[in-house]
C-alpha positions in Angstrom: 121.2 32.7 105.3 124.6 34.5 104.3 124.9 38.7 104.7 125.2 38.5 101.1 121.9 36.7 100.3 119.9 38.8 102.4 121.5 42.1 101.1 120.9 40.8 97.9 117.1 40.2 98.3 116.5 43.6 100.1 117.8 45.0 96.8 115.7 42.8 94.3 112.4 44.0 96.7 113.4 47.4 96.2 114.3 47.2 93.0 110.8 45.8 92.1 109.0 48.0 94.3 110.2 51.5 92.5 109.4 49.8 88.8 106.0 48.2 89.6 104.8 51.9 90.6 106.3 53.6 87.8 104.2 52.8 85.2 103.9 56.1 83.0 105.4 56.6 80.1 108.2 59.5 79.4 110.6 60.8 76.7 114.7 59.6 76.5 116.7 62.1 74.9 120.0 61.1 74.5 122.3 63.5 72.2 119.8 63.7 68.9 117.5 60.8 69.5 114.3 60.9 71.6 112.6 58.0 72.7 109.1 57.4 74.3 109.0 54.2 76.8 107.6 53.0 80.0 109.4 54.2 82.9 109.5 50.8 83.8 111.5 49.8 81.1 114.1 52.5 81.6 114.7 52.0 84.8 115.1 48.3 84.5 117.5 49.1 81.6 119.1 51.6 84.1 119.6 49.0 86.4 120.7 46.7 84.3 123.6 48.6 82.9 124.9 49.7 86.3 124.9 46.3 87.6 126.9 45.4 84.5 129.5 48.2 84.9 129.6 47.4 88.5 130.7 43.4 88.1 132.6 44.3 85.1 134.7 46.6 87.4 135.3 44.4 89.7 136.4 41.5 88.1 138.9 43.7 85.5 140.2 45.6 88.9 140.5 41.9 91.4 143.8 40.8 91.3 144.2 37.2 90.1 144.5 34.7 92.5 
C-alpha cells in the first residue's frame, strides 16, 4: 500500500474512534442561534467542513499544469 493510503486510513480510524465515544448531546451557539445536537453530529460536520476548506485550498492555490 501507498504512504497515502495508509495515512489516510489512520485518519478515518481516528476520526471514528473520537465520534463513536462522543455520544452526548450539547448546545451550538453560533452568533444569536443555539442549537442542541449530538456531539457526534457536530463533530462529523466539523470534520467535514475542514476537509472541504482544506481540498478547496489546494486545488484553487495548485498551479495548473
Amino acid at each position: 500500500m501507498k504512504p497515502k493510503v495508509i495515512a489516510l486510513l489512520v485518519l478515518i480510524i481516528i476520526a471514528l474512534i473520537i465520534v463513536l465515544q462522543n455520544f452526548h448531546v450539547v448546545s451550538f451557539r453560533l452568533l444569536f442561534w443555539a442549537v442542541d445536537m449530538s456531539l457526534i453530529i457536530l463533530t462529523l460536520l466539523t470534520l467535514v467542513i475542514g476537509f472541504a476548506a482544506g481540498y478547496l485550498t489546494a486545488k484553487l492555490t495548485s498551479s495548473p499544469q
